[in-house]
N, C-alpha and C positions, 0 to 999 in steps of 0.2 A: 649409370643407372637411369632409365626413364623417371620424369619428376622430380630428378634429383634437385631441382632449382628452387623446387614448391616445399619439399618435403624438408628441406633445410630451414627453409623460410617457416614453417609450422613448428619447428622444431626451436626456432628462437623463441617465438610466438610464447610457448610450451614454460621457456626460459625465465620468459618475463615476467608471467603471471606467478611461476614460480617466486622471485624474487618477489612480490607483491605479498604473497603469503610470508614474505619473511618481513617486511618494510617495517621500519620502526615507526611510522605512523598508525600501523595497526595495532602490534605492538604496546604501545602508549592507550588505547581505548582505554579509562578504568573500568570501565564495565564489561565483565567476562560475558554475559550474554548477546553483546550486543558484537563484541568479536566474534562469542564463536558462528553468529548468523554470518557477517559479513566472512568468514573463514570457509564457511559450508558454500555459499556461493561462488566464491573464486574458485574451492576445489571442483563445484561442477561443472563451471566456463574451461579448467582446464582438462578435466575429464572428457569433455566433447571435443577441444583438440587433439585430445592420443585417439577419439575415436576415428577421426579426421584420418591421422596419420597412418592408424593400424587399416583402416578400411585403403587407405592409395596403395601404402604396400606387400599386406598380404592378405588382398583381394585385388585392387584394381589393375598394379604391375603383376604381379601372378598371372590371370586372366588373361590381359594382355598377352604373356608371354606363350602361354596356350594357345591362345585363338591365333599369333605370329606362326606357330608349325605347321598349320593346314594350307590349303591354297583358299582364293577367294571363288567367286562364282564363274569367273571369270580367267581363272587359272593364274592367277596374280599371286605373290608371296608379299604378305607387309610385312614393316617390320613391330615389334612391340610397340614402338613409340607413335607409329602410324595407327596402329589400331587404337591406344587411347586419345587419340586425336579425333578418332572418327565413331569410334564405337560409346568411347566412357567421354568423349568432349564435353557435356553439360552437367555430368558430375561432376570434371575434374574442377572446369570453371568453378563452380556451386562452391566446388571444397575450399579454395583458396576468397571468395568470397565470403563464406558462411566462417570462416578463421578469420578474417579481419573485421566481422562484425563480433564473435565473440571477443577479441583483444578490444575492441572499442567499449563494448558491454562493461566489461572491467574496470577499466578506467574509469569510466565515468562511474562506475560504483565507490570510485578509490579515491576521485579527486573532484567528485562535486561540490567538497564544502558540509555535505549534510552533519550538522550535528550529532553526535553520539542518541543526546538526549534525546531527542525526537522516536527516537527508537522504545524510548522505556515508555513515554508518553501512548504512544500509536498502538503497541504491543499489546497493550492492557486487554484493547476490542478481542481481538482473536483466543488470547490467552482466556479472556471470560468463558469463552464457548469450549475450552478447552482443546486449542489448538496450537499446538507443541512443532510443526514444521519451521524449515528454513525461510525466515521474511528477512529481504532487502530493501532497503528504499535509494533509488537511483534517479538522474536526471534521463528526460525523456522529451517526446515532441508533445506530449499531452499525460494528461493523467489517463492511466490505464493500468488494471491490475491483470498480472499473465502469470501462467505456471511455467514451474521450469522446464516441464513437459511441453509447451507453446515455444519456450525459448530456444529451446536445445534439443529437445531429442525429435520432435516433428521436424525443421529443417537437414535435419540426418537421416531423415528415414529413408530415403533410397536407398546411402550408401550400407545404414544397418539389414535393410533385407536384401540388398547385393549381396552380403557378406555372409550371409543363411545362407542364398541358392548357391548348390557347387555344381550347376551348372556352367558348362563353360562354350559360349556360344560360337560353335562352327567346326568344335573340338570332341574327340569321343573321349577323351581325360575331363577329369574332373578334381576340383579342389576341395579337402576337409570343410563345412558348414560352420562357421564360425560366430562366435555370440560377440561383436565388438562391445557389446554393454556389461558385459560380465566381468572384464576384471577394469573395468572404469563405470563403474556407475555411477547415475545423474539423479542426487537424493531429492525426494519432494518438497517442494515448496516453493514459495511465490517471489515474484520481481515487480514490485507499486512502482510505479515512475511518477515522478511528478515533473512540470512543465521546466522545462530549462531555465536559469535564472530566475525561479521565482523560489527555489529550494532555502534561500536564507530571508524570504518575505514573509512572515508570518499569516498573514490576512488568506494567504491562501492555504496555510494549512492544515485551516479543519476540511477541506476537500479533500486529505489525506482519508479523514475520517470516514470520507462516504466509500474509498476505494479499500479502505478493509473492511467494511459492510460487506462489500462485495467479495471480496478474499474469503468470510464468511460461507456467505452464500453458494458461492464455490464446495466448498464443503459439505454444506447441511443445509442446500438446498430451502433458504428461506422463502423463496418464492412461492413454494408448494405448499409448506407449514401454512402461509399464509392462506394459500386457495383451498386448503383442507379446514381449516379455521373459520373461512365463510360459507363451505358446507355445511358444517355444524351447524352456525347459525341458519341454513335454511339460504343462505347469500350467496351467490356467486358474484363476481370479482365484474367491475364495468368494463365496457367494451368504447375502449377508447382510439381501437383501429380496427377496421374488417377483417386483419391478416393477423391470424390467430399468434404466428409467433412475433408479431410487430409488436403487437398488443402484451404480450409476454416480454420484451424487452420495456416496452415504454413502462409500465407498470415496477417493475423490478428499478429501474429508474427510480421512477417518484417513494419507492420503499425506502430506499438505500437513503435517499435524503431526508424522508423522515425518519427514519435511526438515526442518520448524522445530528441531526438538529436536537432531537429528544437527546441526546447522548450529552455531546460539545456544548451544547444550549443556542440561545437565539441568533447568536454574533453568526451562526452555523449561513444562516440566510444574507449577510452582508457578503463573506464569503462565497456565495452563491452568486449575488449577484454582480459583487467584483470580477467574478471569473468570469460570466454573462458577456460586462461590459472589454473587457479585453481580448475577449475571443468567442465573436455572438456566433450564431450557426442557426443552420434551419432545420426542421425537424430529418430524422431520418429511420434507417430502419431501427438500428441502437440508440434512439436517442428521441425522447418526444420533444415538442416545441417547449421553448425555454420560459413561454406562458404557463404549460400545465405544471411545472416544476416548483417556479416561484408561487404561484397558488395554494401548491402544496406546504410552501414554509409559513408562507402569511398566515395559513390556518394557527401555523404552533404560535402565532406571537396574540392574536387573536384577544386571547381571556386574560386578562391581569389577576397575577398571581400574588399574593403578598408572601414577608416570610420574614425571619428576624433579621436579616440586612434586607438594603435596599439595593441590593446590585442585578437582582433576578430584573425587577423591574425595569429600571434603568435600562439595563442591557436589552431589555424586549422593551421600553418605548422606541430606542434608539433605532433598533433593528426595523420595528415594522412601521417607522414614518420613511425610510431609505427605498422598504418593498413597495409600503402603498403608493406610493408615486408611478411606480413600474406597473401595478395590477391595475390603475385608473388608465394608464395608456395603454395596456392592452385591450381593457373593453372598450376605449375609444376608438381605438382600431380593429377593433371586432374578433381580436387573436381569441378571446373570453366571451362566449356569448353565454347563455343562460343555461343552455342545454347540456355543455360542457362541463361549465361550476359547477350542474348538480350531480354529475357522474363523476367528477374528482372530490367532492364534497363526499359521498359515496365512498369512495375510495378512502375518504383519511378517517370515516366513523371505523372503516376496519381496521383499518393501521393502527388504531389509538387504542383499540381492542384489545388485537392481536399483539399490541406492543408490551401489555401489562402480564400477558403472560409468558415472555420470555425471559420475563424478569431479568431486564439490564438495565445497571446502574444508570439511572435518567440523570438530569443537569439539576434536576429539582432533590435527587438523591444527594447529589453530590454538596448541593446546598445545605442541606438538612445536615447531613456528615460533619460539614466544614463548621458552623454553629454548634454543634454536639461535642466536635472534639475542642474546641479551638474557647480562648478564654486567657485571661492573664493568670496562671496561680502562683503570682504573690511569691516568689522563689526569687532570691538574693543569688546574683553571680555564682558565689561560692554552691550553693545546694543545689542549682538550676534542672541537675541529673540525679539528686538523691534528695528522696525525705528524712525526715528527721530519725527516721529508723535504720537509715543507711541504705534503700532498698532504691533499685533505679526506678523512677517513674518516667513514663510517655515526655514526649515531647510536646508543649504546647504553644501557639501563638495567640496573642492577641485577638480578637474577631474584630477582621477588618470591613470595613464598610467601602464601598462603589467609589468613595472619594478617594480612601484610606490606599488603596491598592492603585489607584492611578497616581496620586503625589508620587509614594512609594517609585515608584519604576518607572513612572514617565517624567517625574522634574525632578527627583530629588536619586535618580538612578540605583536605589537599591532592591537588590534582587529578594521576592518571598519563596519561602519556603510553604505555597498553597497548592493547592488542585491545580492542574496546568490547566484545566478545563474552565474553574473560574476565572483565575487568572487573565488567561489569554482573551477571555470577552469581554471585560473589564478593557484590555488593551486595545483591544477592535474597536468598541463600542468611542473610542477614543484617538483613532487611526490615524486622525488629523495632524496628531506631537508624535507620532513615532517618526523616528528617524531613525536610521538601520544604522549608523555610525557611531549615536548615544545608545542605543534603547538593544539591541539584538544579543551582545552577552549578557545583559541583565536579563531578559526572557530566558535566556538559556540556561544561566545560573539559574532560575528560579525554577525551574524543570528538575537539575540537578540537587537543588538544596531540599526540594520536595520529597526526591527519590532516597535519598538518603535520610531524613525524618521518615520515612513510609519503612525501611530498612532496623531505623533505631528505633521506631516504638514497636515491630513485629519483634525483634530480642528482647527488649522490654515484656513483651506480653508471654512469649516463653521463658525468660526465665522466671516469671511470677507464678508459672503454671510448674514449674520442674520445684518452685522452691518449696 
């Protein structure tokens, strides 16, 4: 059978990933959600190999076999295997190419290392907006958020609408119009990558953060909420390139990292600039210069904020003595000149605006939260989960202070059960004592001991409500 070499080979392919879906490391997730995202993704990496498969054999060898009965122009007979050589040659190649980068895609969703938890953490963003698709988080050459539409079904599209036309080239026969999406479908939802080997580094990621921003906006279209937002107000949006859609990227840019920063909180902009200094770039069409970016965070660190702990502050002295070093060398090198400041100045009265009424949980919410709930109540081992009535009450902690949560986890290794959000910039803001060999189960337990308090005070609050 023509292909027979390829088509085997697709068919292990098919195999493997199968087995993937079985592997006792997925398996093992305790968390059912966070399996069944990674489950929906492997079933679409394998779905686009059966379309792989079904498009070479009942369309491309078919065809083939067709177009082998006529003669050529030239009064020539090929034979099937000569015609997909010459007619389907840059499918065929495509097909067995575009199969070993989905078996690559896999893996690396399988055996990057990523913590479970990171998932429950990240999740939050999307879930606020009410966004219920398949999210993966995989290693990558960069951080980049893409649909699985980007992934898999755009590199198939030849062979999917080959597989429609029953036309058959050179032949008066023709073949049934086939849907190869129909009984393999490729469900929606997104693939974040984060930078190869930086997936168990922490400091990078709340840039996690900015890339479901954008998963977001993907969506529901924040860009435009936004440029309808300064309609209202009579504003229009600055013009921070000539090329209306440059301008539309770079700006959607500087959004995304103020969400991240208002979200995550200030450590958002160390992050910022760690990834700067590891991987600098110059401006491009997707991407403004990494001057008008950090300008945009510097603003959030800006106004000192007080609050009943001291870690908001901390966390945002920490942060913006790290940036302002970087914002003084840009206007000494001219990257900042005045014209610019006041048109990205501009830009973040709106963002700061427009932020309050999409109403998401800020880093200052999150703060307010953790003080409201959090407090010692005076509970003996033994009652810790019941009042004296017998009735289960919330889980509470201590309110820990900026010092309290660094001893904690960075010298004394015990994991809290806090917002991973304060948490984590408490950690950053202190980046100096992590060592990924002490410090990275205890982050990740403390993700986990969180999610699980967040778990037992919502049965808590229903069964109070049912009782």
């Amino acid at each position: 059978m023509p292909l027979e070499a390829l088509i085997d080979h697709i068919d292990s392919l098919i195999d493997q990933i199968g087995e993937l879906e079985r592997t006792p490391e997925l398996d093992q997730i305790p968390f059912s959600k966070v399996k069944n995202h990674l489950k929906s993704s492997i079933r679409n990496y394998k779905n686009g190999l059966k379309i792989i498969k079904e498009g070479l054999t009942e369309c491309v060898i078919k065809k083939a076999i067709l177009y082998a009965q006529g003669e050529t122009k030239d009064g020539r007979l090929l034979s099937a295997e000569q015609v997909i050589y010459t007619v389907y040659q840059e499918l065929v190649s495509n097909s067995y190419r575009i199969a070993e980068r989905f078996n690559t895609e896999v893996t690396m969703l399988m055996k990057a290392g990523i913590p479970p938890e990171l998932y429950h953490w990240l999740l939050e963003i999307p879930e606020h907006f009410g966004i219920k698709k398949t999210i993966t988080i995989q290693e990558g050459q960069r951080f980049i958020t893409e649909t699985f539409d980007q992934k898999i079904i755009k590199p198939l599209k030849p062979m999917i609408e080959l597989a429609k036309s029953p036309e058959v080239k050179g032949s008066l026969a023709q073949l049934e119009p086939s849907d190869l999406m129909q009984y393999n479908p490729i469900k929606d939802g997104y693939v974040v990558s984060c930078v190869r080997g930086e997936v168990q580094n922490p400091v990078l990621w709340p840039i996690l953060c900015h890339e479901m921003f954008e998963l977001v906006d993907k969506e529901q279209n924040l860009f435009k909420r936004l440029e309808e937002f300064a309609s209202t107000k009579g504003e229009s949006l600055p013009i921070l390139d000539a090329n209306s859609k440059t301008n539309r990227r770079w700006i959607l840019e500087i959004l995304m990292d103020f969400f991240a920063i208002n979200s995550f909180g200030p450590m958002y902009a160390k992050s910022l600039l760690e990834y700067f200094k590891r991987s600098p770039y110059y401006q491009t069409f997707e991407h403004p210069e990494m001057s008008s970016r950090l300008f945009n965070v510097y603003q959030c660190l800006r106004t000192p904020i007080k609050g009943k702990t001291d870690i908001l502050a901390k966390c945002q002295l920490k942060a913006k003595r790290e940036v302002e070093q970087e914002i003084k060398r840009y206007r000494a090198g001219g990257e900042l000149i005045p014209e610019k400041e006041q048109k990205l100045l501009h830009l973040y009265s709106l963002m700061a605006q427009f932020f309050e009424i999409i109403k998401l949980p800020s880093f200052l919410d999150r703060l307010a939260k953790y003080s409201e709930q959090s407090g010692n109540p005076e509970a003996s081992l033994d009652n810790i989960l019941k009042d004296e009535t017998g009735r289960f009450i919330p889980f509470h902690d201590p309110l820990f202070n900026f010092d309290d949560i660094r001893n904690n986890i960075l010298y004394h290794h015990i994991s809290l059960a806090i917002d991973p959000n304060i948490m984590l910039n408490v950690v950053l803001a202190n980046y100096d004592l992590y060592q990924k060999d002490e410090h990275f189960k205890v982050i990740v337990d403390s993700i986990k001991k969180w999610k699980v308090k967040q778990v037992w005070n919502c049965s808590v609050n229903l069964l109070g409500k049912n009782s």
